[in-house]
C-alpha positions as CSV (number, residue, x, y, z in Angstrom):
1,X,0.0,0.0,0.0
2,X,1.0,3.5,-0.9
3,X,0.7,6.7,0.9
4,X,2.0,9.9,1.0
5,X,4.1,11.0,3.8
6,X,3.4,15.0,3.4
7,X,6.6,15.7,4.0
8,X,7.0,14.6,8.1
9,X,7.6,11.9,9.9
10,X,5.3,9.2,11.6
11,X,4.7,11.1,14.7
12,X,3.9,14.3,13.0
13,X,2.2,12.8,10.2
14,X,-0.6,11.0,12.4
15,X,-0.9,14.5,14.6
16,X,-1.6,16.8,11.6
17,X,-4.0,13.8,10.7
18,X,-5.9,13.9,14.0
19,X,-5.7,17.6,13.6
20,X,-7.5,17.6,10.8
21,X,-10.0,14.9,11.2
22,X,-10.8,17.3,14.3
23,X,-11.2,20.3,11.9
24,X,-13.2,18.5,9.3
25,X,-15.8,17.1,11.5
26,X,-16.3,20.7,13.1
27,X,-16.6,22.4,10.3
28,X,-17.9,20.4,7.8
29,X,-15.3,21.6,4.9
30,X,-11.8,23.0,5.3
31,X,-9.3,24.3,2.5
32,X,-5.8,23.1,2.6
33,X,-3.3,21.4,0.3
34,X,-4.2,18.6,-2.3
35,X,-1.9,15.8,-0.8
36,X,-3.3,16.8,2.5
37,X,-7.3,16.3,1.1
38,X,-6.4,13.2,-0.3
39,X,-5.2,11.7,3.1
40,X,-7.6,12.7,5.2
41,X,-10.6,11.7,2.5
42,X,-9.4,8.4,3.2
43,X,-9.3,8.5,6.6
44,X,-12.7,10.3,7.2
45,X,-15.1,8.1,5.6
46,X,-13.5,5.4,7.5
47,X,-14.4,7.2,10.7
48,X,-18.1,7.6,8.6
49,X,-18.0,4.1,7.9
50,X,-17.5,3.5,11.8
51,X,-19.5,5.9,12.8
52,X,-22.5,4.1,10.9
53,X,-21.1,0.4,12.5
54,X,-22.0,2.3,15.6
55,X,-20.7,-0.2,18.2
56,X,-18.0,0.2,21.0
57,X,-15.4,-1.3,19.0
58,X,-15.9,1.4,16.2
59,X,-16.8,4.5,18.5
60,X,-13.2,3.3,20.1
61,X,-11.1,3.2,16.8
62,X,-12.5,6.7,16.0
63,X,-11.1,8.0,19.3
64,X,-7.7,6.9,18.5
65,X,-8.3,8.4,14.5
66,X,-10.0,11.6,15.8
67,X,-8.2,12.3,19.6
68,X,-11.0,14.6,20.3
69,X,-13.6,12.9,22.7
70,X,-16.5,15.7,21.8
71,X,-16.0,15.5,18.3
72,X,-16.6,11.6,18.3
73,X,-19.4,12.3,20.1
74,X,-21.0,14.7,17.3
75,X,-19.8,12.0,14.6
76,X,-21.7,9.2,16.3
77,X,-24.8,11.3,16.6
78,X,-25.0,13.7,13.9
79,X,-23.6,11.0,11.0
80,X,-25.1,7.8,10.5
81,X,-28.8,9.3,9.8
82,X,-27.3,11.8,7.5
83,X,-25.6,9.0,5.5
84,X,-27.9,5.9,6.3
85,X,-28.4,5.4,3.0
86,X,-24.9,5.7,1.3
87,X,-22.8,3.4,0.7
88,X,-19.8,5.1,0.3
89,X,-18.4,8.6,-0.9
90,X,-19.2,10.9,1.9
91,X,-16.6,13.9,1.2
92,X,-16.2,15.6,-2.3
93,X,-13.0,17.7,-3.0
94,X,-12.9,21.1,-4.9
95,X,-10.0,22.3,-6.6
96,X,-9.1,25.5,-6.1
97,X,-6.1,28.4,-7.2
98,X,-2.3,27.5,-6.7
99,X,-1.3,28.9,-3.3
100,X,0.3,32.4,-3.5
101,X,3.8,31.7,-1.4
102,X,4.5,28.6,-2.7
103,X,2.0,28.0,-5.6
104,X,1.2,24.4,-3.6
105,X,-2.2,22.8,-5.0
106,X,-5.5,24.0,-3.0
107,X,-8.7,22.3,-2.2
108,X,-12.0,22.5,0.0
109,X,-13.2,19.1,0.9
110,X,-16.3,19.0,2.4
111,X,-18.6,16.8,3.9
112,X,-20.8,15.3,0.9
């Protein structure tokens, strides 16, 4: 399996991850970098994919994905009768302008 390693190591990598996951789940759409979208896509609808298994077991593999106690919270209540239906796909990406300093790709993804 392939991934991308943004640029950090292991440590780093899975916080900016968490930190994200965090962000995304607040907010419901955040704009950052391309390879960063990508990761976290991945990631998120396989805390959606939990959060609709609903059990302890999932509900305690999304605290270790998310690290934020309240957020899981919202995700097991607000998400599975939002995407009860759906099988899959639950975050689009928007491509946006190059980033001014450093031209770097930008994106919104948001919550489908």
């Amino acid at each position: 399996m392939s991934y991308s390693k943004l640029g950090r190591n292991s440590s780093a990598r899975k916080a900016l991850i968490r930190s994200l996951l965090a962000a995304f789940f607040t907010h419901g759409k955040i704009e950052t970098t391309e390879s960063k979208a990508k990761t976290l896509k991945r990631v998120a609808d396989k805390v959606i994919t939990w959060a609709k298994r609903g059990d302890l077991h999932a509900r305690r593999l999304a605290v270790q994905a998310v690290a934020d106690a309240g957020v899981v919270h919202k995700i097991f209540e607000e998400i599975p009768e939002k995407y009860a239906d759906r099988k899959g796909g639950y975050t689009r990406i928007y491509k946006l302008d190059c980033r001014r300093g450093d031209a770097a790709p930008m994106v919104i993804i948001e919550l489908v």
